[in-house]
Backbone as CSV, one residue per row, in Angstrom:
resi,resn,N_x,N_y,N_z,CA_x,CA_y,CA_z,C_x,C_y,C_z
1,UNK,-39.622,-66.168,48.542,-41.025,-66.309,48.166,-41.712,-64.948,48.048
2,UNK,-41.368,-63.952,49.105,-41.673,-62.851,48.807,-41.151,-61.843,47.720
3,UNK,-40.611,-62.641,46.811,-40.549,-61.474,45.568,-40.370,-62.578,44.259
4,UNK,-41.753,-63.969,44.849,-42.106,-64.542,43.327,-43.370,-64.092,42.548
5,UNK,-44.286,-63.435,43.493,-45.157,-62.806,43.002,-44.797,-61.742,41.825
6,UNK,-44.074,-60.778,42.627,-44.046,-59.482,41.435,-43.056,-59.678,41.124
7,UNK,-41.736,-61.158,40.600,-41.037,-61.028,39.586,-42.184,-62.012,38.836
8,UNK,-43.145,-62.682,38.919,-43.894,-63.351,38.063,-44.733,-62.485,37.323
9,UNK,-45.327,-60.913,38.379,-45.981,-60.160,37.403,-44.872,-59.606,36.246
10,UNK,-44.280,-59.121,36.723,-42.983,-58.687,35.434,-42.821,-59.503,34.174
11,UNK,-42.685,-60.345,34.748,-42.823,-61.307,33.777,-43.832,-60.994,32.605
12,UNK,-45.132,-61.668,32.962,-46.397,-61.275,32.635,-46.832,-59.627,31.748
13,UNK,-46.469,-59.067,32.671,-46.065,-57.783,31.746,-44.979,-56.937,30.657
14,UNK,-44.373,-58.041,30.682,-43.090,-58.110,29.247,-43.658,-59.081,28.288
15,UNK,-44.169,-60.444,28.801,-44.227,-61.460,27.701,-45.784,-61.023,27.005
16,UNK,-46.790,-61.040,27.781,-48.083,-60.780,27.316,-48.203,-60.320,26.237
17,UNK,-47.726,-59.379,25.919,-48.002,-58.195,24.656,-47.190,-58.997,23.339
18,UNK,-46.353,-59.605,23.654,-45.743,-60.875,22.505,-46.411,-61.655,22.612
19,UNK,-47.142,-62.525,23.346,-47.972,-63.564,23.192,-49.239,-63.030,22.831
20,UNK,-49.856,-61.853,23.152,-51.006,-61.704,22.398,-50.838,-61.067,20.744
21,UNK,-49.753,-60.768,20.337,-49.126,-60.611,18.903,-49.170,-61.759,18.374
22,UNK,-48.687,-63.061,18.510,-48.471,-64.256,18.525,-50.045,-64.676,17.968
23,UNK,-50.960,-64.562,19.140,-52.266,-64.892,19.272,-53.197,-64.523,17.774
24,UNK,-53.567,-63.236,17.967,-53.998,-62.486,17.058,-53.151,-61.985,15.452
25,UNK,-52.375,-62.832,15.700,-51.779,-63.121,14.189,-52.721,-63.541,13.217
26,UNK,-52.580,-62.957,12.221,-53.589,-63.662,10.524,-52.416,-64.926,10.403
27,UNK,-52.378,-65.631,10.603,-51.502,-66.975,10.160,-51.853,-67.576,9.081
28,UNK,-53.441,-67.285,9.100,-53.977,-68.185,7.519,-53.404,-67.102,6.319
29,UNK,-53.659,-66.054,6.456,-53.661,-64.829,5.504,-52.085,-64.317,5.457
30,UNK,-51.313,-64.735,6.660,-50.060,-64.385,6.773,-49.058,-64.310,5.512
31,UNK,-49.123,-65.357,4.783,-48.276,-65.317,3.414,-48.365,-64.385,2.272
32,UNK,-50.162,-64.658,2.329,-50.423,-63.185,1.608,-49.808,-61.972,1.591
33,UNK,-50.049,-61.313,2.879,-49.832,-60.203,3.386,-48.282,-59.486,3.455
34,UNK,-47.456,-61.036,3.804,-46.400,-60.626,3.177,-45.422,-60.902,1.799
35,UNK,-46.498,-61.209,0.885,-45.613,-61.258,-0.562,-46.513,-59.822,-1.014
36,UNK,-47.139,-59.285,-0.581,-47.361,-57.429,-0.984,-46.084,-57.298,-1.439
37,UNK,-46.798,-56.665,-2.770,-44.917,-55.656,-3.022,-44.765,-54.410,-1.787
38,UNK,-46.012,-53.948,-1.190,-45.229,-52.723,-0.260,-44.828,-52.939,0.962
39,UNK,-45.121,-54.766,1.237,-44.161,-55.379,2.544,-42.537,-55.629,2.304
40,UNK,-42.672,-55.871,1.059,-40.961,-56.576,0.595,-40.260,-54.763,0.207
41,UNK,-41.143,-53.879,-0.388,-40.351,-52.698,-0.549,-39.943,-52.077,0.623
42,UNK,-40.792,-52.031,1.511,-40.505,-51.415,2.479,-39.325,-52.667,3.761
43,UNK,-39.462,-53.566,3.576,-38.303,-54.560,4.154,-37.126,-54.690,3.336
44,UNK,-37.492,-54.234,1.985,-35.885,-54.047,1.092,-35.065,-52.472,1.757
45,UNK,-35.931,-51.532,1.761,-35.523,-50.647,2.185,-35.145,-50.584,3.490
46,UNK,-35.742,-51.148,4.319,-35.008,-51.083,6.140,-33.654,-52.419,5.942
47,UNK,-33.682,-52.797,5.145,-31.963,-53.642,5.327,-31.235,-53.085,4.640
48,UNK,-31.463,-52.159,3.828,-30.754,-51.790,3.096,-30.329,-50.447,3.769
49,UNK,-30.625,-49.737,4.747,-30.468,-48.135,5.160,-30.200,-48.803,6.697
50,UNK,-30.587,-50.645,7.109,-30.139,-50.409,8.495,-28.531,-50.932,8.314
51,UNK,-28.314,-51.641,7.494,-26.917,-52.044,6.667,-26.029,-50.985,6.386
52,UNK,-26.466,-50.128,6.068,-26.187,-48.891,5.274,-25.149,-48.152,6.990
53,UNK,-26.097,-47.868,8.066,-26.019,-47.219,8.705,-24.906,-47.642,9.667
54,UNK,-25.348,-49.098,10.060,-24.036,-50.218,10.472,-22.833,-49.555,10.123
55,UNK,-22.888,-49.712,8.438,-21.644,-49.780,8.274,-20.980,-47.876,8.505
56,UNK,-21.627,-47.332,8.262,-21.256,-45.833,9.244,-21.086,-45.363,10.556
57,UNK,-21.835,-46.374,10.910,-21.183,-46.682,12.822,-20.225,-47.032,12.896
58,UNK,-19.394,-48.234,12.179,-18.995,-48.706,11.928,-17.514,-47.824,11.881
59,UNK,-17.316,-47.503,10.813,-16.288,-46.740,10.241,-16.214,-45.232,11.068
60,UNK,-16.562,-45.188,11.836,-17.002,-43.336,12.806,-16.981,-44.174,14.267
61,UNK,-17.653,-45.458,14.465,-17.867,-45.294,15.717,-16.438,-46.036,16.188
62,UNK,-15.959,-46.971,15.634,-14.880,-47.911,16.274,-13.238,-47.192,16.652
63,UNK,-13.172,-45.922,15.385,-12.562,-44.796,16.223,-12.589,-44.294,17.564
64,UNK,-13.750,-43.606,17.582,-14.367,-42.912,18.325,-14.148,-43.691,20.015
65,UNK,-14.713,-45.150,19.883,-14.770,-46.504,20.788,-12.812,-46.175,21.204
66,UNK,-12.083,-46.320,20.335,-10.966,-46.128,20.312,-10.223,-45.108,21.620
67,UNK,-10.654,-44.279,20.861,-10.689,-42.810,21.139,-10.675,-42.720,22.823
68,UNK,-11.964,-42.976,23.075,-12.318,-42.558,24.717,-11.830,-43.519,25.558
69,UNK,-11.701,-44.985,24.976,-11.288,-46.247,25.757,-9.482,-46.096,26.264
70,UNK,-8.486,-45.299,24.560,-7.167,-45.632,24.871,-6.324,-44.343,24.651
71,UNK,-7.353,-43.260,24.648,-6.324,-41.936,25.260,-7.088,-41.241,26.195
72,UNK,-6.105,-39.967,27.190,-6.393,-39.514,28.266,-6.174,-37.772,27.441
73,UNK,-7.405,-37.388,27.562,-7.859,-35.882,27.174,-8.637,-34.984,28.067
74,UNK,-8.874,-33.589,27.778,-9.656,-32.825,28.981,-10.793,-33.789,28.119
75,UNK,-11.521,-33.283,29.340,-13.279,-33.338,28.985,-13.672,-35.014,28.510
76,UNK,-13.288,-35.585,29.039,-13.438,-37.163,28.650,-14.700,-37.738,28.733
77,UNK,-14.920,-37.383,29.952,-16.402,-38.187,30.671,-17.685,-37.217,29.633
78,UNK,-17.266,-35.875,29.318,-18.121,-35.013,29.003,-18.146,-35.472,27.142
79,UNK,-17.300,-36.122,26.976,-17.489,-36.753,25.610,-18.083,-37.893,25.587
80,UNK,-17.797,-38.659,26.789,-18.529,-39.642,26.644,-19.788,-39.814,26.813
81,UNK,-20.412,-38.765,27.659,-21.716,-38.436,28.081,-22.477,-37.904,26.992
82,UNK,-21.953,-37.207,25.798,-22.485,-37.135,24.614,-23.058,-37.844,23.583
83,UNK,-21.873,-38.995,23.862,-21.942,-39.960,22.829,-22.687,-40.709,23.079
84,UNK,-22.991,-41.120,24.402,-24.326,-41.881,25.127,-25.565,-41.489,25.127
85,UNK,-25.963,-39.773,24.806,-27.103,-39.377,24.575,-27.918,-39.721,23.879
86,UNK,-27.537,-40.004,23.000,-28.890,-40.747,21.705,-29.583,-42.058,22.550
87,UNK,-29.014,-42.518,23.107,-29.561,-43.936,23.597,-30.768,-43.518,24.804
88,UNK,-30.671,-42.333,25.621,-31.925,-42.034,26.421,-32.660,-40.423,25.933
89,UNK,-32.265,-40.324,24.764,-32.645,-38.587,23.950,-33.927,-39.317,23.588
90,UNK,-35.236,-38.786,23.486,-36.539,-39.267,22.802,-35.964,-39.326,20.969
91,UNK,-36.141,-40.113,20.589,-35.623,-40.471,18.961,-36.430,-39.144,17.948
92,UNK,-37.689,-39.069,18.386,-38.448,-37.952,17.655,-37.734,-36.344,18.303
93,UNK,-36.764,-36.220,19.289,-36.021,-35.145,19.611,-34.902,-35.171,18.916
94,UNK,-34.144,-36.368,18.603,-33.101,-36.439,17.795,-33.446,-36.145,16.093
95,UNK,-34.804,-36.542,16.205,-35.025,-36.141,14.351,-34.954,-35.084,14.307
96,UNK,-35.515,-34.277,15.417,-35.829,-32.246,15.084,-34.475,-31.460,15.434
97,UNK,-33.446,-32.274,15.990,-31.536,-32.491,16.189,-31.480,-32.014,14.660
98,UNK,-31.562,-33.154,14.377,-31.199,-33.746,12.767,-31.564,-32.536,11.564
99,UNK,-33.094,-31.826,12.362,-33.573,-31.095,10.844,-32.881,-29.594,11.242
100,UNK,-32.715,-29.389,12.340,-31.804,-28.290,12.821,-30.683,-28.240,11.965
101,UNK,-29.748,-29.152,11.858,-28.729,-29.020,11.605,-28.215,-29.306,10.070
102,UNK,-29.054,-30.343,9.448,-28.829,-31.136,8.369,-29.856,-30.758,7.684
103,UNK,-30.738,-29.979,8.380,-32.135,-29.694,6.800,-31.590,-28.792,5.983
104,UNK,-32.616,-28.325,5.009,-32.599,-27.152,3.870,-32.174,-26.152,4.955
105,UNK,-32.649,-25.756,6.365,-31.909,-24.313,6.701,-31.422,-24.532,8.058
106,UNK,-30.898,-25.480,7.911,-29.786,-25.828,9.299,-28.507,-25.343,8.660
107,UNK,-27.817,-25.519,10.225,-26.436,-25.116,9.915,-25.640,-25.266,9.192
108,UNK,-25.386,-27.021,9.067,-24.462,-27.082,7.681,-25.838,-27.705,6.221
109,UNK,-26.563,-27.909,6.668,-27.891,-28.510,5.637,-27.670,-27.209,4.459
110,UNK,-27.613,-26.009,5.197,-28.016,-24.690,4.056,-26.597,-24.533,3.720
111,UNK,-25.179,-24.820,3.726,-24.176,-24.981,2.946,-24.305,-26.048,2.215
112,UNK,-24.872,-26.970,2.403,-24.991,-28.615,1.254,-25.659,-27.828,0.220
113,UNK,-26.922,-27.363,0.426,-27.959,-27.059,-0.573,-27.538,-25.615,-1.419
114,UNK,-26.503,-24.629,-0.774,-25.712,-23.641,-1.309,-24.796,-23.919,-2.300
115,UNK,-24.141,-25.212,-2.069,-22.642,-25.365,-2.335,-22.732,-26.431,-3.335
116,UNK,-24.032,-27.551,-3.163,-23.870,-28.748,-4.037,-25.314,-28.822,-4.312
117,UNK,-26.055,-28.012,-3.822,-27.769,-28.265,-4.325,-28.000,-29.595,-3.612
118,UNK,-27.934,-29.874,-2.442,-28.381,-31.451,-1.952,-28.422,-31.769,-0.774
119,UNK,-29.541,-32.151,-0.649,-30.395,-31.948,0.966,-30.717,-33.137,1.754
120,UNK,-30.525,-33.779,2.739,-30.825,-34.959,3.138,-31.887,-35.589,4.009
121,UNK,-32.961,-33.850,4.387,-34.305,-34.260,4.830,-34.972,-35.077,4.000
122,UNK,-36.092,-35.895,3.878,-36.702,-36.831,3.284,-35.913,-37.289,2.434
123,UNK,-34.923,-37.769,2.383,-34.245,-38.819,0.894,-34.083,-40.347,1.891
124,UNK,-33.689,-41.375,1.320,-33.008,-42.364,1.639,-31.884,-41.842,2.448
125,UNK,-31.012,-41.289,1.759,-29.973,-40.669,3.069,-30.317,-40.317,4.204
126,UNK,-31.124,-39.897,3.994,-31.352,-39.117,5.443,-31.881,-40.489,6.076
127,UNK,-32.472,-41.315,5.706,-32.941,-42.261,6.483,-31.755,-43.063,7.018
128,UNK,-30.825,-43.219,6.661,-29.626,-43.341,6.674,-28.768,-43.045,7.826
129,UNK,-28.903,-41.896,8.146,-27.897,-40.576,8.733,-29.172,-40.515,10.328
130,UNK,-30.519,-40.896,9.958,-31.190,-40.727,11.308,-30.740,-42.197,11.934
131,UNK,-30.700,-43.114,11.518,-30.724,-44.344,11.909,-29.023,-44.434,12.411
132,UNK,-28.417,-44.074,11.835,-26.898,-44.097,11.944,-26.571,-43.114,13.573
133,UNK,-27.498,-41.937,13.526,-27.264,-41.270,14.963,-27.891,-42.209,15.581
134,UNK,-29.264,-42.964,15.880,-29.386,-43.857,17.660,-28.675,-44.777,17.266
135,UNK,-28.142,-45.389,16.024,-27.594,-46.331,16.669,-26.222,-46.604,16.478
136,UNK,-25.514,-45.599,16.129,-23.777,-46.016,16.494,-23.491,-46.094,18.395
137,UNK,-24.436,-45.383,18.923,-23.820,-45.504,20.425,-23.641,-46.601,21.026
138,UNK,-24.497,-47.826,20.273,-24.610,-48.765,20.737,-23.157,-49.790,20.451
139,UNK,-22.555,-49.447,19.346,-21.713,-49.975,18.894,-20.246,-49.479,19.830
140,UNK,-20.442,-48.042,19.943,-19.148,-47.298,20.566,-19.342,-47.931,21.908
141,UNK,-20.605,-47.781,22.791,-20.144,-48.771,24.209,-19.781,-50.013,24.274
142,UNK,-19.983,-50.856,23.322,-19.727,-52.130,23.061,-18.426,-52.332,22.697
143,UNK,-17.353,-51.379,21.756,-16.456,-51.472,21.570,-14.970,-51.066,22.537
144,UNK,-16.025,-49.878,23.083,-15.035,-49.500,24.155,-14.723,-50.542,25.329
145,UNK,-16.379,-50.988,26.057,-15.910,-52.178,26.600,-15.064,-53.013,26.476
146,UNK,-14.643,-53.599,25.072,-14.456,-54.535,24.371,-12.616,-54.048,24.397
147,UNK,-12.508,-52.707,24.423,-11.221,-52.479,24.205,-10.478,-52.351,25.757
148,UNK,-11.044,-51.761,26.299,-10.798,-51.569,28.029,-10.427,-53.305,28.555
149,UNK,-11.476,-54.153,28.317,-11.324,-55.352,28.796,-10.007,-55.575,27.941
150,UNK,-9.219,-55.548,26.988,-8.253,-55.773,26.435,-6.778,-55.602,26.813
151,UNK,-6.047,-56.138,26.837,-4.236,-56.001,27.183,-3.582,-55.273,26.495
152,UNK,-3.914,-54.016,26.978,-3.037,-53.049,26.129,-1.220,-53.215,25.728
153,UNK,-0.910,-54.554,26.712,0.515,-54.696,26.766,0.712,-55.637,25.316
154,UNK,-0.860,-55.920,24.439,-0.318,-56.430,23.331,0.022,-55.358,22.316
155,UNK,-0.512,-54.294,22.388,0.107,-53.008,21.551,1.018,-52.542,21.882
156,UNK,1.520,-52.390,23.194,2.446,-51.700,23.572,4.191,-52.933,23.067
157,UNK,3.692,-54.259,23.045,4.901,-54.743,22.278,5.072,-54.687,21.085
158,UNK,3.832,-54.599,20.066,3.942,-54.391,18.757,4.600,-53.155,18.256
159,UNK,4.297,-52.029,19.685,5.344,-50.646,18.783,6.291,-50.803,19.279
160,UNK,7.325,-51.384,20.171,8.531,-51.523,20.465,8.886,-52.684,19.522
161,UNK,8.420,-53.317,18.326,8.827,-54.146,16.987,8.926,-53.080,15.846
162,UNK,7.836,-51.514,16.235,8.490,-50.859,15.484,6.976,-50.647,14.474
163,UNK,6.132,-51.058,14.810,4.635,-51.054,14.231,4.274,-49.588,14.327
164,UNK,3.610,-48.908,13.699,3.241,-47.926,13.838,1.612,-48.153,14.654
165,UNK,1.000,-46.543,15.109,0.495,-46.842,16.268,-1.124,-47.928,14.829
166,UNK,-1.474,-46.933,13.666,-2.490,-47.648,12.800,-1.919,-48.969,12.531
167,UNK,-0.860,-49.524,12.538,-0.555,-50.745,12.384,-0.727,-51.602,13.392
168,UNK,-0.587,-51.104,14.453,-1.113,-51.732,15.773,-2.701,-52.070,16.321
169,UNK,-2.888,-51.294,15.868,-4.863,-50.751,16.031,-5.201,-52.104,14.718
170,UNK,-4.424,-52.470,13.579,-5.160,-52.688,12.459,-4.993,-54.168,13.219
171,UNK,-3.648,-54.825,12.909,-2.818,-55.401,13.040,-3.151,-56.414,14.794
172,UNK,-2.876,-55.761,15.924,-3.600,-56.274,16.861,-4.602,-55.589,17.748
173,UNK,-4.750,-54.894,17.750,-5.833,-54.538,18.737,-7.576,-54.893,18.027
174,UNK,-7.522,-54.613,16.319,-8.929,-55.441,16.308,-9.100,-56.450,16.134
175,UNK,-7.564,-57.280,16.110,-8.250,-58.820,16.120,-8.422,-59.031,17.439
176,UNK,-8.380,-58.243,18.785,-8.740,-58.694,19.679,-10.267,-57.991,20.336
177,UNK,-10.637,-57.639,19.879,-11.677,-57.098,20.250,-12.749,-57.514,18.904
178,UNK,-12.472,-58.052,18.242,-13.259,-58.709,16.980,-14.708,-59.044,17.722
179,UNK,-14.736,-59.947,18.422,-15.930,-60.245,19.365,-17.248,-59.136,19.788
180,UNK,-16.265,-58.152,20.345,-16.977,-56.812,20.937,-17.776,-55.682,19.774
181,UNK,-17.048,-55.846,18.672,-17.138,-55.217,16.869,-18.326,-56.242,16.787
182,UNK,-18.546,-57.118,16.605,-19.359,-57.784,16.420,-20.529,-57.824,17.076
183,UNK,-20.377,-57.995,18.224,-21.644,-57.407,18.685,-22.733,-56.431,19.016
184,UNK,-21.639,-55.321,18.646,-21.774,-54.002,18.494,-22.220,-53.980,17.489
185,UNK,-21.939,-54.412,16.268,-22.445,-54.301,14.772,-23.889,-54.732,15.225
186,UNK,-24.271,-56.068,15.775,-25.253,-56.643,15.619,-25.976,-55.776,16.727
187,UNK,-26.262,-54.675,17.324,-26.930,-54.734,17.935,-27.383,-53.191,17.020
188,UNK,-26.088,-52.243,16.524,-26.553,-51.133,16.150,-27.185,-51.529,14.704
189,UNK,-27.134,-52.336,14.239,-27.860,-53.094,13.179,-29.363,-53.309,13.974
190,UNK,-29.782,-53.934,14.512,-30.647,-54.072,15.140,-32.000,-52.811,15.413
191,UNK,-31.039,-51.891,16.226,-31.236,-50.682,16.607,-31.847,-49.890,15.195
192,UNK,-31.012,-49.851,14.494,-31.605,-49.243,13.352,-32.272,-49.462,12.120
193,UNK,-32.667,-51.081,12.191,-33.557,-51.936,11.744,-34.672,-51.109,12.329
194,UNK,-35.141,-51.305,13.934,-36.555,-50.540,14.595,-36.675,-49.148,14.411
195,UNK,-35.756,-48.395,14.264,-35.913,-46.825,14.432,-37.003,-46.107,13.669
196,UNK,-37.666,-45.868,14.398,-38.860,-44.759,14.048,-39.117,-43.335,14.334
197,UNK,-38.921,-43.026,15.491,-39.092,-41.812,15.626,-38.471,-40.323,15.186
198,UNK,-36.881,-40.575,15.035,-36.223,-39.914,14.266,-36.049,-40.081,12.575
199,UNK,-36.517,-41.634,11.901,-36.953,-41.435,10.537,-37.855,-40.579,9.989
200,UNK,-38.945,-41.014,11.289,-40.544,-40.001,10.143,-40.027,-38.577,10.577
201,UNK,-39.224,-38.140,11.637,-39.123,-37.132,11.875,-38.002,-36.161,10.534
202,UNK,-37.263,-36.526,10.623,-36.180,-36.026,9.640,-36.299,-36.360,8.640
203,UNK,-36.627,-38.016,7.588,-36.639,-37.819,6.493,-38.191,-38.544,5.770
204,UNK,-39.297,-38.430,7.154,-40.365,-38.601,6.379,-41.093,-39.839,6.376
205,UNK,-42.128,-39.798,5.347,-42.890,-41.605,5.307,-43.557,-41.665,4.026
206,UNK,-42.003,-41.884,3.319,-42.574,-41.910,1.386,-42.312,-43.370,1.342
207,UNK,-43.520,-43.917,0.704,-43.611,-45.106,0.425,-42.002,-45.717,-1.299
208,UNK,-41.151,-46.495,-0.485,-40.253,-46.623,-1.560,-38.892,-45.681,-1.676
209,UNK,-38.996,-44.758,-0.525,-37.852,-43.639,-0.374,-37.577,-43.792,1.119
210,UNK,-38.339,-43.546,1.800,-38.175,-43.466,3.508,-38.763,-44.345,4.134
211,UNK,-40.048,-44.708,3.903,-40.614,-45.684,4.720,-40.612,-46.609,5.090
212,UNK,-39.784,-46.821,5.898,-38.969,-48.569,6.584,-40.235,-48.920,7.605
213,UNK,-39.814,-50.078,7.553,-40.926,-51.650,8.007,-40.941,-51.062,9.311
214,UNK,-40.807,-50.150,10.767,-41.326,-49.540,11.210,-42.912,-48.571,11.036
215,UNK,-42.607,-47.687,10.441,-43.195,-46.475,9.332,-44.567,-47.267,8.792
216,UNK,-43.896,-48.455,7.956,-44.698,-49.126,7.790,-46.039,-50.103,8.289
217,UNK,-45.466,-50.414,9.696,-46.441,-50.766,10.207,-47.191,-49.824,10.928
218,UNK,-46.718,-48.792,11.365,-47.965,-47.228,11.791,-48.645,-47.285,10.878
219,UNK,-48.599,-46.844,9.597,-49.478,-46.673,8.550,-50.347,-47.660,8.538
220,UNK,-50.265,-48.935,8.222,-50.831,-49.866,8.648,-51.857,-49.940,9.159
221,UNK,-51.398,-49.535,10.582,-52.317,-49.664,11.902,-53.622,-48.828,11.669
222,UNK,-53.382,-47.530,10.805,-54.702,-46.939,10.972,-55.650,-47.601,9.421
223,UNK,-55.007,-48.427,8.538,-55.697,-48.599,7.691,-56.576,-50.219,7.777
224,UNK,-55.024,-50.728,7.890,-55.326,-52.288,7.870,-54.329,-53.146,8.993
225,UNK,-55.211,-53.486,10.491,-54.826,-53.811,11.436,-53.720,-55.172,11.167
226,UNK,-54.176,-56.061,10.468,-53.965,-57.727,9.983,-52.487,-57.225,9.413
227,UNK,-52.241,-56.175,8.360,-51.238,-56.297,7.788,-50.084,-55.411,8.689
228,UNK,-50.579,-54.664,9.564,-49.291,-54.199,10.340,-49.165,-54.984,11.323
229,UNK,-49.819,-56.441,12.157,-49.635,-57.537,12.658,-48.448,-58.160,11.902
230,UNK,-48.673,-58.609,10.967,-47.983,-59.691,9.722,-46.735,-58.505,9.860
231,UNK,-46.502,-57.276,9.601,-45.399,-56.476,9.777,-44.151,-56.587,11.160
232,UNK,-45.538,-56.734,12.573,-44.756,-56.475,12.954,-44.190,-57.317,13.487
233,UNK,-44.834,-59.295,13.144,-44.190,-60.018,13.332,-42.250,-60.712,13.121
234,UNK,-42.537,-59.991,11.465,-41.478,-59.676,11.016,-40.138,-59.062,11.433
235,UNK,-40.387,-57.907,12.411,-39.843,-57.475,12.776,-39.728,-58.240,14.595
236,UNK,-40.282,-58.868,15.038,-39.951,-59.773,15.469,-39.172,-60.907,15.686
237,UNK,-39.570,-61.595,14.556,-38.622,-62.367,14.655,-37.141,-61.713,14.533
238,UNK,-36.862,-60.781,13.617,-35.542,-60.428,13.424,-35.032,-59.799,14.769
239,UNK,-35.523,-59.165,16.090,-35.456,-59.243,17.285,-34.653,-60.689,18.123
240,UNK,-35.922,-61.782,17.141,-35.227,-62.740,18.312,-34.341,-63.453,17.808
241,UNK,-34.070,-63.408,16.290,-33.040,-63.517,15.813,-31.940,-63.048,16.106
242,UNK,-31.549,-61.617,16.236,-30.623,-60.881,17.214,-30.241,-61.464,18.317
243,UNK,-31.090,-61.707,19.214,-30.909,-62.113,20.647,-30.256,-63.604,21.136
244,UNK,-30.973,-64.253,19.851,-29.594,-65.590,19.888,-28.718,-65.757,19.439
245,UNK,-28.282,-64.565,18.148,-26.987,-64.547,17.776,-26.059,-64.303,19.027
246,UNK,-26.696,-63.055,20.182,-25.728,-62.591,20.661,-25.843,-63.515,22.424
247,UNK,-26.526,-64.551,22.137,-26.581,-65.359,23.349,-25.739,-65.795,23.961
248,UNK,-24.419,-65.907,22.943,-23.179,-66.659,23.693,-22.820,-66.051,24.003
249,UNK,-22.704,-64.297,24.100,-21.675,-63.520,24.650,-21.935,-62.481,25.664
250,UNK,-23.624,-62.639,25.561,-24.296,-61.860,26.794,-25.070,-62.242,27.777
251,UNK,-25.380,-63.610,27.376,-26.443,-64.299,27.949,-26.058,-65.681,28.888
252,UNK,-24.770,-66.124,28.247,-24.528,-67.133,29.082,-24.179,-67.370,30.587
253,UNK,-24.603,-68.145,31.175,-24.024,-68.067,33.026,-22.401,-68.760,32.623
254,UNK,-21.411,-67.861,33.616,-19.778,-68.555,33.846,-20.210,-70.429,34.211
């Protein structure tokens, strides 16, 4: 009894701020607001660059997941402690990461723009490439989990059949961790659906180039309160959409 009080305030102080979103919704005006062409442009563009980014986690991170879960190297923990940084780095520290390295006069940014004339501060790419740094980590802990919890003694019979080690990895180890890929997808999908702070930071807030349904609802806020509501419901639901996809595999009691 003594800790129904302040898990009830907790409560209260997580749900409130969704229920008064809920509340103060335009519901009459709601449809309006979102058949705007600069609600659907800017929601074409965040599925399309958080899709985008997925699938570069994707292809970089499930290695990587690989990598730290099923070999023994110096400096392990110190890689892994890297790769976990984006997830508690302030996102607007990771954008000024990003312009360091990848702008017109970052490190490798000023060989792109030397070598091929092409720069990835403010483009779609770059929106891309910011969203793709917070959120592959999410995918690599998910996968590694996913691989650790796994029987390595099913690879280890496939190369005594004579499998090579990528035939093994292709072959069985991701159909067993398929589950863990998956949720990992769905969450760094997720992740980079919301990302804001390292977008406006690195590639900006051009309406139709950079400005994802985040972005979008700041702007919003200082012009027209009703329509970054209606925004950020949107982005809501696709939250709780997330959260019951991944209900069966994180949420359920044994």
């Amino acid at each position: 009894m003594a800790l129904l009080l302040p898990g009830l305030l907790g409560l209260l102080f997580l749900v409130l701020p969704l229920v008064g979103l809920l509340v103060r919704a335009p519901w009459r005006s709601l449809p309006a607001q979102l058949s705007s062409a600069d609600v659907w442009e800017a929601l074409k563009l965040s599925l399309i660059c958080a899709t985008s980014a997925t699938g570069v986690s994707l292809v970089l991170g499930v290695p990587l997941a690989w990598l730290l879960a099923r070999t023994e190297f110096p400096g392990r923990r110190l890689v892994r402690a890297l790769v976990t940084l984006p997830l508690v780095l302030p996102p607007v520290v990771g954008g000024v990461a990003l312009l360091l390295v990848l702008g017109r006069n970052g490190i490798v940014g000023r060989w792109l723009d030397s070598a091929f004339g092409y720069t990835l501060p403010f483009t779609t790419t770059g929106v891309i490439v910011a969203e793709a740094f917070v959120a592959m980590p999410f995918l690599v802990i998910s996968v590694e989990g996913a691989l650790r919890a796994a029987d390595p003694r099913y690879e280890e019979a496939a190369a005594t059949l004579g499998a090579s080690r990528l035939t093994a990895f292709r072959r069985v180890t991701l159909p067993l961790v398929a589950p863990g890929v998956a949720a990992g997808a769905v969450l760094a999908w997720a992740r980079a659906l919301g990302e804001f702070g390292a977008t406006i930071t690195f590639a900006g807030n051009f309406p139709g180039r950079t400005q994802t349904m985040p972005l979008a609802v700041y702007l919003a806020m200082e012009n027209d309160p009703e329509a970054a509501i209606a925004l950020s419901l949107v982005l809501l639901a696709v939250s709780v959409a997330v959260l019951a996809g991944l209900r069966g595999r994180w949420m359920s009691t044994p």
